[in-house]
N, CA, C and O of each residue as an XYZ file, in Angstrom:
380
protein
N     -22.051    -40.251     40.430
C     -21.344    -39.435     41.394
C     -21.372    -37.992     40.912
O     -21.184    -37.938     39.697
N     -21.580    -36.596     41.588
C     -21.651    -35.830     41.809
C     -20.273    -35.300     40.952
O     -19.130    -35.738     41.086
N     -20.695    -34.313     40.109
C     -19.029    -33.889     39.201
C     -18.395    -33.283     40.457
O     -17.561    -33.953     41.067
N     -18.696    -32.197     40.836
C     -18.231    -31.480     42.189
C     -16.906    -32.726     42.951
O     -15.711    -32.672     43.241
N     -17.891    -33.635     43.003
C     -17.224    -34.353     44.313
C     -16.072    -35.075     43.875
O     -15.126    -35.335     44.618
N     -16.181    -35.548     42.131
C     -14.742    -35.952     41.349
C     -13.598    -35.313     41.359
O     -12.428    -35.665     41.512
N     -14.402    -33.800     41.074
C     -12.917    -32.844     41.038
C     -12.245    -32.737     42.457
O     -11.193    -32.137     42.677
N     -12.748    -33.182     43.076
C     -11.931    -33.473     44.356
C     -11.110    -33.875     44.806
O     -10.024    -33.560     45.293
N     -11.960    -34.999     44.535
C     -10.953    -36.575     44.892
C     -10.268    -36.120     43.400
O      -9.891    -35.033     43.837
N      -9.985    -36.103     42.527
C      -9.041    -35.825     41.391
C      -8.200    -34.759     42.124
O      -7.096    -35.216     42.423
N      -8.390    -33.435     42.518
C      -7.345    -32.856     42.791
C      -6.717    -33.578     44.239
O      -5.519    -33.365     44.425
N      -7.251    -34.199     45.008
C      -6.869    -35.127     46.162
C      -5.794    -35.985     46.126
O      -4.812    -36.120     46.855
N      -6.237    -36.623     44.975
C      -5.017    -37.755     44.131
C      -4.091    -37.260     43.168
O      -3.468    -38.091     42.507
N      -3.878    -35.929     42.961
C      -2.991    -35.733     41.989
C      -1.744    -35.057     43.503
O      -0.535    -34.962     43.291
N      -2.201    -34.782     44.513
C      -1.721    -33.982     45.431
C      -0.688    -34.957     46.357
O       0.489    -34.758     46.654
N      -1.744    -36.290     46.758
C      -1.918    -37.253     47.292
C      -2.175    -38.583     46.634
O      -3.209    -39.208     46.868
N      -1.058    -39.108     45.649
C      -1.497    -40.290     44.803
C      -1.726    -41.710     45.860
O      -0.988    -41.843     46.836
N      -2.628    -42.556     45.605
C      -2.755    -44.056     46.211
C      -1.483    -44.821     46.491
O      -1.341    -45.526     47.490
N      -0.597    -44.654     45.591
C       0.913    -45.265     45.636
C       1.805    -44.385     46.556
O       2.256    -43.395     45.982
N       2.169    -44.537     47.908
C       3.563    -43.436     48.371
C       4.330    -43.707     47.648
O       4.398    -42.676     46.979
N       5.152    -44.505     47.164
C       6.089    -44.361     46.029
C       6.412    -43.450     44.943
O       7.465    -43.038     44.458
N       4.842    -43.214     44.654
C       4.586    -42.503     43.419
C       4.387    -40.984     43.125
O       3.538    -40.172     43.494
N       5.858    -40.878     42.052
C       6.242    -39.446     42.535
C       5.119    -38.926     41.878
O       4.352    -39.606     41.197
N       5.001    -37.487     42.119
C       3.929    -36.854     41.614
C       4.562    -35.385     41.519
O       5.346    -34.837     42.294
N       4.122    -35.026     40.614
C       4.441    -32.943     39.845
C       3.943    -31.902     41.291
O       4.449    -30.821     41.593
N       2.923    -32.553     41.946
C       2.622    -31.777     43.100
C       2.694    -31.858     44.511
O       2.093    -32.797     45.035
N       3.218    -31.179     45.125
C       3.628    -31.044     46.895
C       2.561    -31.226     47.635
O       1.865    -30.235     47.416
N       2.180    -31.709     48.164
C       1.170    -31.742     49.421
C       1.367    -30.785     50.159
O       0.322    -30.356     50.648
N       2.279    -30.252     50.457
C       2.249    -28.905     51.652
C       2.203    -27.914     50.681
O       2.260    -26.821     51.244
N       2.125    -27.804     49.475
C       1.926    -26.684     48.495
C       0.571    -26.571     48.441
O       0.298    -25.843     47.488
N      -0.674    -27.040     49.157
C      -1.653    -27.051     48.835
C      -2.538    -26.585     50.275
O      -3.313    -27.337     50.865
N      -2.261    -25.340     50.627
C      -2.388    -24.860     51.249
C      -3.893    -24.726     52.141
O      -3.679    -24.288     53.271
N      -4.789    -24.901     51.970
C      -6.077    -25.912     52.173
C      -6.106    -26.976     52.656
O      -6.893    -27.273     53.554
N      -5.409    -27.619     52.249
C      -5.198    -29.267     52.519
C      -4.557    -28.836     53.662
O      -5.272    -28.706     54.655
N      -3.175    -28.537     53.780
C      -2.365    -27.948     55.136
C      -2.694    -27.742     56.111
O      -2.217    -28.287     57.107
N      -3.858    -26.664     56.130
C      -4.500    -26.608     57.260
C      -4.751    -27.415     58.014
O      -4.964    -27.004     59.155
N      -4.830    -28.613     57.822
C      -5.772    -29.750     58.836
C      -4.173    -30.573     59.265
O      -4.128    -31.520     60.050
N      -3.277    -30.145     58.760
C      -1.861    -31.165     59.423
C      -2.126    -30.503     61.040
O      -2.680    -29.524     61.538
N      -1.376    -31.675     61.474
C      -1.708    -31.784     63.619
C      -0.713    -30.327     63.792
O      -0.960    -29.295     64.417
N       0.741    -30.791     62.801
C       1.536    -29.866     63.853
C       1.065    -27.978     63.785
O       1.256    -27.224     62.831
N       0.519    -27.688     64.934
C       0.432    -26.257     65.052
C       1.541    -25.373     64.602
O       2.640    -25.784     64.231
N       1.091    -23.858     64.675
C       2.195    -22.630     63.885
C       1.871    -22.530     62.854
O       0.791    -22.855     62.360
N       2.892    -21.996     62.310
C       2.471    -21.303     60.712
C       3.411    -22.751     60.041
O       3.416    -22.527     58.831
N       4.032    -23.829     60.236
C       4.214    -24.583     59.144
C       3.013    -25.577     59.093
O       2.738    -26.002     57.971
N       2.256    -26.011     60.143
C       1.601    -27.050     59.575
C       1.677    -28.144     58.457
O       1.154    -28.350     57.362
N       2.615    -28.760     59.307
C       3.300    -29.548     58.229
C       2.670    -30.892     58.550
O       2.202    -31.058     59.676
N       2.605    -32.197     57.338
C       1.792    -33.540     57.725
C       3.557    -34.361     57.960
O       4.389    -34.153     57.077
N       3.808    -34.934     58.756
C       5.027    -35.668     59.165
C       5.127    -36.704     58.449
O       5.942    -36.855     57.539
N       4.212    -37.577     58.852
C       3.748    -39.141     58.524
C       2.343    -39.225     57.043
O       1.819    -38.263     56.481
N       2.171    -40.250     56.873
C       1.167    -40.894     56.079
C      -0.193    -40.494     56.566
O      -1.072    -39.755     56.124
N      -0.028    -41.391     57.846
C      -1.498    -40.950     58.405
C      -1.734    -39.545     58.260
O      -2.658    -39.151     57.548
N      -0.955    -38.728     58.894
C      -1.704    -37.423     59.227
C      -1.836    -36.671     57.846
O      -2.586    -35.713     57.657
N      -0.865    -37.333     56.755
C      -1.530    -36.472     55.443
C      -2.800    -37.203     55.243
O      -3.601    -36.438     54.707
N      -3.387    -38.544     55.487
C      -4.629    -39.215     54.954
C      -5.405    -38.541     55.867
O      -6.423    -38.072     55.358
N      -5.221    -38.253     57.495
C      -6.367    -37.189     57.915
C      -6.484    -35.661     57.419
O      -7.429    -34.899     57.216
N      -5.581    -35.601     57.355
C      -5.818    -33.847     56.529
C      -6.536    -34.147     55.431
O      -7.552    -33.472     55.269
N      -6.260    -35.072     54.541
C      -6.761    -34.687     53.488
C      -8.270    -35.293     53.681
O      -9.091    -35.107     52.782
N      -8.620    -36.005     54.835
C      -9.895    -36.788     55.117
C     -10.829    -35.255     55.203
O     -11.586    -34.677     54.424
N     -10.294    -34.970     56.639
C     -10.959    -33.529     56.610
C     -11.388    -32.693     55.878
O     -12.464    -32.107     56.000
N     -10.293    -32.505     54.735
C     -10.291    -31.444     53.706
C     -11.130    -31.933     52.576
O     -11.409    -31.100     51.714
N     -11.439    -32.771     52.481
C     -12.958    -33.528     51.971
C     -13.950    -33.470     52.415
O     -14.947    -33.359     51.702
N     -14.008    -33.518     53.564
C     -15.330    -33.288     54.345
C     -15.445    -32.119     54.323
O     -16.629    -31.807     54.451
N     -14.680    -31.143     54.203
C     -15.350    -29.101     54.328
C     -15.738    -29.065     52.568
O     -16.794    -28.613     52.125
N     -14.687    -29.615     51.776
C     -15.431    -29.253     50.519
C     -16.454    -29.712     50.116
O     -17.033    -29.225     49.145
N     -16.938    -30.846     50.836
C     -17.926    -31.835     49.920
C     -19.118    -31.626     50.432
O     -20.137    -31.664     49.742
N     -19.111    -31.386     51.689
C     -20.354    -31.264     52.939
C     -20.109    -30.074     53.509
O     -21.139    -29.454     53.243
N     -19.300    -29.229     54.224
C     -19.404    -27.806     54.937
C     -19.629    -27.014     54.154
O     -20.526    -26.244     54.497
N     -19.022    -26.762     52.802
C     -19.318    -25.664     52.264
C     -20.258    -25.856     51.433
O     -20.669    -24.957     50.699
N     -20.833    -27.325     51.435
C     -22.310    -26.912     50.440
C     -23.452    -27.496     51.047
O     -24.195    -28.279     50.456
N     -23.669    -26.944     52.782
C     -24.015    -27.421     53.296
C     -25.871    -27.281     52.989
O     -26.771    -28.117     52.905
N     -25.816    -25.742     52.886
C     -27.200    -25.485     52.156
C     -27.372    -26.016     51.585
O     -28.382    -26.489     52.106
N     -27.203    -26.844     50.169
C     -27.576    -26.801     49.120
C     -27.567    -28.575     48.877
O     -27.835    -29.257     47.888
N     -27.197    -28.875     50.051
C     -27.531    -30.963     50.061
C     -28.846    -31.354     50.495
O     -29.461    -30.719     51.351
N     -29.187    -32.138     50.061
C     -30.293    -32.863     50.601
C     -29.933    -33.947     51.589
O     -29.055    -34.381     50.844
N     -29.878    -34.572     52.395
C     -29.844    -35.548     53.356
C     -29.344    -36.369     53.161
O     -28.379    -36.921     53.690
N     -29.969    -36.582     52.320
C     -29.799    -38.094     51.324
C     -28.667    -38.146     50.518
O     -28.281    -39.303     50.352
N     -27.967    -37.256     49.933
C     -26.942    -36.538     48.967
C     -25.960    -36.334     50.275
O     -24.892    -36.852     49.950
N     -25.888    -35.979     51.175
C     -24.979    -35.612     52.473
C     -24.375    -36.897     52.757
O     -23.193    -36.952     53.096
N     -25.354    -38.312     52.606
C     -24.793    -39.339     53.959
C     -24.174    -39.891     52.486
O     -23.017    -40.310     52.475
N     -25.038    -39.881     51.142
C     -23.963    -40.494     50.076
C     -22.719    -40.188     49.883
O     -21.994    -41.154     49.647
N     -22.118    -38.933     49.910
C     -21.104    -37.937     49.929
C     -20.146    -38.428     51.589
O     -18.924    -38.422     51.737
N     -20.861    -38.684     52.290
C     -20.120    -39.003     53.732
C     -19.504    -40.245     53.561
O     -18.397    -40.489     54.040
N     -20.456    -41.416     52.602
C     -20.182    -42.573     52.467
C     -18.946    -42.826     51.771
O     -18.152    -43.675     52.177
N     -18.709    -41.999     50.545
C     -17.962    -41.884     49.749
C     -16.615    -41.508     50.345
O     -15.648    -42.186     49.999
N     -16.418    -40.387     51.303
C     -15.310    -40.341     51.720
C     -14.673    -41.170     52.770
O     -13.463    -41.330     52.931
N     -15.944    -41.834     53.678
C     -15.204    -43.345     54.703
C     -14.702    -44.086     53.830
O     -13.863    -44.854     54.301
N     -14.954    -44.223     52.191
C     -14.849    -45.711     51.542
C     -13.101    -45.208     51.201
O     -12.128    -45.962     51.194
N     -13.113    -43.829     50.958
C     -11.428    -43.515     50.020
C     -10.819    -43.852     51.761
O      -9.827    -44.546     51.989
N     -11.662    -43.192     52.821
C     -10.585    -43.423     53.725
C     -10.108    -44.717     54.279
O      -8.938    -44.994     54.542
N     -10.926    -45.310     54.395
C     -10.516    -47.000     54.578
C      -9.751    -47.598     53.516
O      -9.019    -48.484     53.958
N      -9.642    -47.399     52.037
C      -9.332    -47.464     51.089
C      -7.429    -47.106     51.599
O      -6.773    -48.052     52.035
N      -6.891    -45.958     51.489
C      -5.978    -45.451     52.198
C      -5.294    -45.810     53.561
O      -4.147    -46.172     53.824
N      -6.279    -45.606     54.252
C      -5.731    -46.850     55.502
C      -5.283    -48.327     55.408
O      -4.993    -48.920     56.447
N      -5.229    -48.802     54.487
C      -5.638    -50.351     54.121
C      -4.091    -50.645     53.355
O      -3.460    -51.686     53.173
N      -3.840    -49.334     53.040
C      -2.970    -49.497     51.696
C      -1.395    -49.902     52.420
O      -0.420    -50.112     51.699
């Protein structure tokens, strides 16, 4: 796996741990990137529910992993990288 694409999902899961239970040192709405993609419009953009933090943060995987390095993938490296993030997201959904 791609180092790039670890530090991701690592900062993903320290933001957003697998366990809701599980407290964590960092805010999800402190992560202002991630935020962006919550539904509710305005300047809070806030995620309400579970789901909509697992789509924000779905999204916010897909711009770092694939939009912004969009030049610089090969095809083949794109659909692996695509694959990778359906698997955390089903992964999450499941939970």
């Amino acid at each position: 796996m791609d180092y790039k694409l670890c530090g991701r999902f690592r900062t993903l899961r320290a933001f957003f741990p697998d366990e809701s239970d599980k407290s964590t040192d960092y805010d999800f709405h402190n992560n202002g990137s991630i935020r962006n993609y919550c539904p509710n419009g305005g300047s809070e953009n806030k995620c309400n529910t579970e789901v909509d933090k697992i789509n924000a943060a779905c999204l916010w995987l897909f711009e770092q992993i694939i939009i912004n390095n969009i030049d610089s993938l090969s095809k083949e490296k794109s659909e692996v990288f695509i694959i990778y993030i359906m698997i955390w997201l089903s992964y999450m959904l499941n939970l």
